[in-house]
C-alpha positions in Angstrom: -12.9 -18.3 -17.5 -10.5 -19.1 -14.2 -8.7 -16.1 -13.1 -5.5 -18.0 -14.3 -6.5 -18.5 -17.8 -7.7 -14.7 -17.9 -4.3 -13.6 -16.8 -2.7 -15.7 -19.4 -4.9 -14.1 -22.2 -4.5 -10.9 -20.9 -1.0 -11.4 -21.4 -1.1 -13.1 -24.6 -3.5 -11.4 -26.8 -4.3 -7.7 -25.7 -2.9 -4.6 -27.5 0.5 -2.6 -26.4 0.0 -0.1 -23.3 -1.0 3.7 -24.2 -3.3 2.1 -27.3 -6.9 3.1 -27.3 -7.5 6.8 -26.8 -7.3 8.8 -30.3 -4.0 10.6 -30.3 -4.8 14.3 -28.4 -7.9 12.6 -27.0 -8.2 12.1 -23.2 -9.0 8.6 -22.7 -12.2 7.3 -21.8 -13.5 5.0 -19.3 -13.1 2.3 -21.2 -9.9 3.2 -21.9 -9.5 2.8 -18.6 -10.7 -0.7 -17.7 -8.8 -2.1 -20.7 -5.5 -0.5 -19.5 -6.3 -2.0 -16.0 -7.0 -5.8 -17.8 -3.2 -5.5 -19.2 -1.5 -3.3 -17.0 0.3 -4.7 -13.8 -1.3 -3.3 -11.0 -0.3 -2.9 -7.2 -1.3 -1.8 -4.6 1.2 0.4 -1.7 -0.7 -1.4 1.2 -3.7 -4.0 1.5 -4.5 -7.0 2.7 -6.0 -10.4 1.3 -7.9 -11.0 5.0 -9.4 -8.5 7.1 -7.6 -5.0 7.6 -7.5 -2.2 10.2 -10.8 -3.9 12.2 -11.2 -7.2 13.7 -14.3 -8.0 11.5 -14.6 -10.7 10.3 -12.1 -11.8 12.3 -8.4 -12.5 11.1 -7.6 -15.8 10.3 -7.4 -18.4 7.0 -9.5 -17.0 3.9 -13.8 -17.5 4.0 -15.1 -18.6 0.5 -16.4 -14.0 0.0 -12.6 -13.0 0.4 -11.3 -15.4 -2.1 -14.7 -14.2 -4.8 -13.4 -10.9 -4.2 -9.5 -11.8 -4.9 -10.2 -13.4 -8.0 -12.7 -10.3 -9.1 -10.3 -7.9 -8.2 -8.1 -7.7 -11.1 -4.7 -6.7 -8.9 -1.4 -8.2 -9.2 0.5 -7.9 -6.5 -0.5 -5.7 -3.0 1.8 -5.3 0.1 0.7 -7.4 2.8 0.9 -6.7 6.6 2.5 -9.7 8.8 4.1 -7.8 11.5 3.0 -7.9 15.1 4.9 -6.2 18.4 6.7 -9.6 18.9 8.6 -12.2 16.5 6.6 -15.2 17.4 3.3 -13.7 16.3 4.8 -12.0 12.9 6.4 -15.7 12.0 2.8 -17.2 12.5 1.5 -14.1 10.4 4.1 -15.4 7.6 3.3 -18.6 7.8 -0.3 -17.9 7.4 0.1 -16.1 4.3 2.7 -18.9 3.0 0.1 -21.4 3.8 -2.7 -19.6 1.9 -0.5 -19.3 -1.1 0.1 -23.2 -0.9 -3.1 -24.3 0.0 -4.8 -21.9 -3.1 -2.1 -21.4 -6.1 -3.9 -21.0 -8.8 -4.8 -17.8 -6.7 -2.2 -16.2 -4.7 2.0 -16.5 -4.8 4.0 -14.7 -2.3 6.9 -12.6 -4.2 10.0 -13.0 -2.8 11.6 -11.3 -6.0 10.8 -8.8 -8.5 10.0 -11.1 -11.6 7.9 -12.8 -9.5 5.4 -9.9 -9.7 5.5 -10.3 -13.5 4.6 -13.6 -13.4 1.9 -13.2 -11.1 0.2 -11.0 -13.4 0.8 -14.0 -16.7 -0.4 -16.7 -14.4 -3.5 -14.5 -13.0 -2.7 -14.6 -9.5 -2.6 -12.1 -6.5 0.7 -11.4 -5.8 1.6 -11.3 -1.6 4.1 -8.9 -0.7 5.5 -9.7 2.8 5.9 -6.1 4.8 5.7 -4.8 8.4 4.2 -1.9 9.8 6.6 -1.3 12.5 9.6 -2.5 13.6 9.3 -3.6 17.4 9.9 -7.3 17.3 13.2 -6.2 16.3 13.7 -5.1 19.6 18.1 -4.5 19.6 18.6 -7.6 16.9 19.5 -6.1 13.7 20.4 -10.1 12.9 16.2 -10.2 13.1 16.2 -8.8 9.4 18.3 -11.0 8.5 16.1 -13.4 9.2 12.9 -12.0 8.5 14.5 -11.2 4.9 15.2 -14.8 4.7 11.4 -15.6 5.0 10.7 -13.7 2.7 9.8 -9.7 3.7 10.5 -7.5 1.4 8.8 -4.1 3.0 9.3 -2.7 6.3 8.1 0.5 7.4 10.3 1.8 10.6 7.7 3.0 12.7 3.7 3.3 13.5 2.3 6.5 15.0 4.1 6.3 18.4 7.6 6.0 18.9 10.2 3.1 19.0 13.7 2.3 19.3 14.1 3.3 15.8 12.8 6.8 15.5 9.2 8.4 16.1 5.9 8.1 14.5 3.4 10.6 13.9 1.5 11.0 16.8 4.4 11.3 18.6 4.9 14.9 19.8 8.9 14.8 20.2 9.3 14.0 16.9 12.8 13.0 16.6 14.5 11.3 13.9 16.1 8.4 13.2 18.1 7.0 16.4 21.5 5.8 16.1 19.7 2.3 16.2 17.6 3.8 12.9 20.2 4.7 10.8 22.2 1.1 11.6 18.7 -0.6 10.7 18.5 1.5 7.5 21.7 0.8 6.4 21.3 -2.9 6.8 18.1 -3.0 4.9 19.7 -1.3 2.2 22.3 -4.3 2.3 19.8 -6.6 2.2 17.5 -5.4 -0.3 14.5 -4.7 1.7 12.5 -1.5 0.9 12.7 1.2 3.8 9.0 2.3 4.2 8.4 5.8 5.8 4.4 6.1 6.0 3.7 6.3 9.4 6.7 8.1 10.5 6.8 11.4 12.3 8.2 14.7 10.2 12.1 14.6 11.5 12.2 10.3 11.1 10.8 10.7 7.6 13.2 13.4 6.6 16.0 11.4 7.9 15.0 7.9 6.7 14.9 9.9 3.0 18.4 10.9 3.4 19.8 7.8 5.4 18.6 5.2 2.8 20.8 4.8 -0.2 18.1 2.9 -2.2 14.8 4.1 -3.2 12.3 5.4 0.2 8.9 4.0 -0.1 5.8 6.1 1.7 3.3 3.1 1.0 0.4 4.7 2.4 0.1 8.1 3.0 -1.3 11.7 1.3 -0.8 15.4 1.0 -0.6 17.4 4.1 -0.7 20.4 1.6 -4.0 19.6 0.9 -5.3 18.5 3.9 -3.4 19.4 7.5 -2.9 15.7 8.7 -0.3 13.8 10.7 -0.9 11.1 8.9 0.1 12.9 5.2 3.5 14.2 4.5 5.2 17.8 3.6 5.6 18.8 0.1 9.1 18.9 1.0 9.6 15.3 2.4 7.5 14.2 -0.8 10.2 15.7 -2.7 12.9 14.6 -1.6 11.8 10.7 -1.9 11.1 11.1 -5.2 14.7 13.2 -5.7 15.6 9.5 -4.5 13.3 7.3 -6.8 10.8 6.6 -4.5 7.2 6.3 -4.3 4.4 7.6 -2.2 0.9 5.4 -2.7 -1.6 7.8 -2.1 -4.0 6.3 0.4 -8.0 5.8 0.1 -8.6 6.3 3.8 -10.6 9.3 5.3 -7.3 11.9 5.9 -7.7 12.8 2.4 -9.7 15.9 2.6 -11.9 17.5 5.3 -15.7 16.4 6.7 -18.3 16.1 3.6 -20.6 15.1 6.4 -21.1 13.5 10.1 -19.2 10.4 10.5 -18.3 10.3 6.4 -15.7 9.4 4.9 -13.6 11.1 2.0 -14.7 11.5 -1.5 -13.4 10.5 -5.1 -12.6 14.2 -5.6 -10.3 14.4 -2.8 -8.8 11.2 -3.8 -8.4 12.9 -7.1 -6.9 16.2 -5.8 -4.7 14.5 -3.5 -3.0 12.2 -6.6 -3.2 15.2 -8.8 -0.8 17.2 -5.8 1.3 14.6 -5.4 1.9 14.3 -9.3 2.8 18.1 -9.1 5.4 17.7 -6.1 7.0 14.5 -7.2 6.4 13.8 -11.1 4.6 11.7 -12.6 7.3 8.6 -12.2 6.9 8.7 -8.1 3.3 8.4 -7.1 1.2 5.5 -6.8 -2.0 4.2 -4.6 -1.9 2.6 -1.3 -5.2 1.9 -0.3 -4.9 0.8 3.3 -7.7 -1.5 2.8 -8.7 -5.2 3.0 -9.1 -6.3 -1.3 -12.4 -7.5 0.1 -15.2 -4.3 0.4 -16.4 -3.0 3.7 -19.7 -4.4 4.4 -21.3 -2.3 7.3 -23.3 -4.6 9.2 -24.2 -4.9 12.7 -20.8 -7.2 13.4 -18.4 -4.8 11.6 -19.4 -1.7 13.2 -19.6 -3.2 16.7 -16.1 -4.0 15.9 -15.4 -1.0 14.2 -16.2 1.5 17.5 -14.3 -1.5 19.9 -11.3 -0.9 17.8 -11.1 2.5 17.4 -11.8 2.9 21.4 -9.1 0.0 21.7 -6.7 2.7 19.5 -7.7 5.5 21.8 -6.4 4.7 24.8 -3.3 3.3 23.7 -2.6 6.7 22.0 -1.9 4.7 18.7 -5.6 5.8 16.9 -5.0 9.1 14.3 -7.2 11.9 13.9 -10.5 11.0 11.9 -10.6 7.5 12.4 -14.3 8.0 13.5 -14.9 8.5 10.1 -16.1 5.9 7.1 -12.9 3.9 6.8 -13.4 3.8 2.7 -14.4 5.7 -0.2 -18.1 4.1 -1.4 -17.5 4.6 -4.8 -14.4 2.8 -4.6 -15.6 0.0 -1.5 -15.0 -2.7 -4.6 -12.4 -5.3 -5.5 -11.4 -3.6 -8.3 -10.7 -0.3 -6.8 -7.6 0.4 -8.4 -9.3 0.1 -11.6 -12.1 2.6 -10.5 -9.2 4.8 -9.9 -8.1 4.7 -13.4 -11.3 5.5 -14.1 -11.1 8.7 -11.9 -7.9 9.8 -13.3 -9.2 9.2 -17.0 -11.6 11.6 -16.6 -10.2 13.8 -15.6 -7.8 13.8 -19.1 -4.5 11.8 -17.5 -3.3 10.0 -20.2 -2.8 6.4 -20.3 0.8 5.7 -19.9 0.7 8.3 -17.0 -2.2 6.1 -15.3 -0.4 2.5 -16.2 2.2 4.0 -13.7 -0.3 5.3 -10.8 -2.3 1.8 -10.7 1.5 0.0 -10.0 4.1 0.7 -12.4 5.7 3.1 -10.5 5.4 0.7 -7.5 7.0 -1.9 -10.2 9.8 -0.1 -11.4 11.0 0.8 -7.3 10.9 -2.5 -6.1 13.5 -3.5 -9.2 15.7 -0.6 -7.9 15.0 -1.5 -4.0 14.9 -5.5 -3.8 18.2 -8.2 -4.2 17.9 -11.7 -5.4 
């Protein structure tokens, strides 16, 4: 069965949501994997291609990243295209654009929010346009304009250094939101495009939350309650986004929790612990899971982690690389395709119940873009 025609089943033929555990019963596994068949699923932040190494190298889809798209069971993830200039984030568009024509049974880009549920009916992966940072801006506010126009639907305001527009999280100033900042906010609100706060510093993601008049996003981040980070957030700013109706996606990266071992990365139990903090600060109706992560698994060959040490030396000395990062990049439990359904798994063990999962593995993700994005 095609990918397509299992989405159209899905669709079609299987039970309600919240069916299948016995009332009072925590659901099981299987629970689990059925809810994530018939469930719309998204994830905060990943990537068709290659992610956060240059291995294999970024470029047009190989024949093992489309397997793993078609495996992976997700609707719709948010999609990096932005680079430090417009030229090379157009190209990064039209990539993407060009994948979804050239393959269509398999991927659609949304440019709206219905077109997430129709990804999911016609079995495709869903392509969110969104930037990690906002320098090809440069002084054009016009430039969202046009970027909106072609289609992005996500930007997050800065990376870990700083930028016209406030400071990221490396950056030890840590000022808000410039003058500049507030103007960009404002206009994204106008245009319907969802302010992203995940790699902004403390004071810039406090006053992104209260600039914004629609819904903050924190694609990809964690709990700095749980685990002293710069890459996680206060309880206090988590609170406040959700006070807003936003969402934070919890990431899978190793700034979960502390060292289980040389070089190692974090463990299903502090993915678990994170969530289960972020459910406690926020509610149930504001947390979600941004991997950071390519939908294709890490394979650690000799290629990827001759890469892996050039990059993170590359990240280094441009000040831009956070702490940890010479840790496993991914959870190996969860170094699959269909992560986010492993994390239902997680969560169903540990007594969640269904409808409380549905909205972890994307509906809360669902329900914000409705709130955030304009025809």
């Amino acid at each position: 069965m095609s990918r397509r025609e299992f989405g159209r089943t899905v669709a079609a033929g299987l039970p309600v949501l919240g069916g299948g555990a016995s009332a009072g019963q925590p659901p099981s596994a299987a629970d689990a994997r059925a809810l994530y068949a018939r469930a719309i699923s998204i994830d905060g932040l990943a990537n068709p291609g290659s992610m956060n190494v240059p291995w294999p190298p970024k470029g047009p889809l190989t024949e093992g990243q489309r397997f793993n798209i078609a495996k992976s069971g997700l609707t719709a993830i948010n999609a990096t295209v932005s680079a430090d200039r417009v030229e090379p984030t157009v190209a990064n568009i039209a990539l993407w654009t060009g994948e979804a024509a050239r393959y269509p049974t398999l991927l659609t880009v949304i440019r709206r929010h219905d077109d997430i549920a129709k990804a999911k009916s016609g079995g495709q992966l869903g392509i969110i346009l969104g930037f990690q940072d906002t320098e090809m801006l440069e002084r054009d506010l016009g430039r969202l304009d046009m970027f909106r126009r072609l289609g992005v639907l996500i930007i997050q305001l800065t990376y870990n250094t700083r930028n016209l527009i406030g400071d990221g999280c490396l950056e030890p100033g840590d000022a808000g939101l410039s003058v500049f900042g507030r103007d960009a906010v404002a206009r994204m609100n106008e245009l319907g495009i969802a302010v992203d706060l995940s790699h902004c510093g403390t004071r810039t993601t406090a006053t992104g939350i209260e600039a914004s008049t629609r819904p903050p996003l924190i694609t990809h981040s964690g709990c700095r309650e749980v685990y002293r980070h710069p890459r996680s957030k206060e309880d206090r700013e988590l609170k406040a986004m959700a006070d807003k109706g936003g969402v934070v996606g919890i990431y899978l990266m190793p700034f979960l929790g502390g060292h289980p071992g040389p070089g190692k990365g974090a463990t299903p139990e502090m993915l678990v612990r994170q969530i289960e903090h972020a459910i406690d600060v926020c509610g149930v109706d504001h947390v979600g899971i941004g991997s950071d992560l390519s939908v294709t698994p890490i394979e650690e060959s000799p290629e990827y982690l001759r890469a892996e040490r050039a990059f993170a030396e590359g990240r280094a000395k441009r000040s831009s690389a956070a702490p940890d990062e010479d840790r496993q990049l991914f959870i190996p439990e969860l170094n699959h395709p269909r992560r986010l359904e492993g994390v239902a798994e997680l969560l169903a063990r540990r007594g969640h119940p269904l409808p409380t999962i549905e909205k972890i593995i994307g509906g809360n993700f669902h329900r914000a873009f409705r709130d955030i994005w304009t025809d």
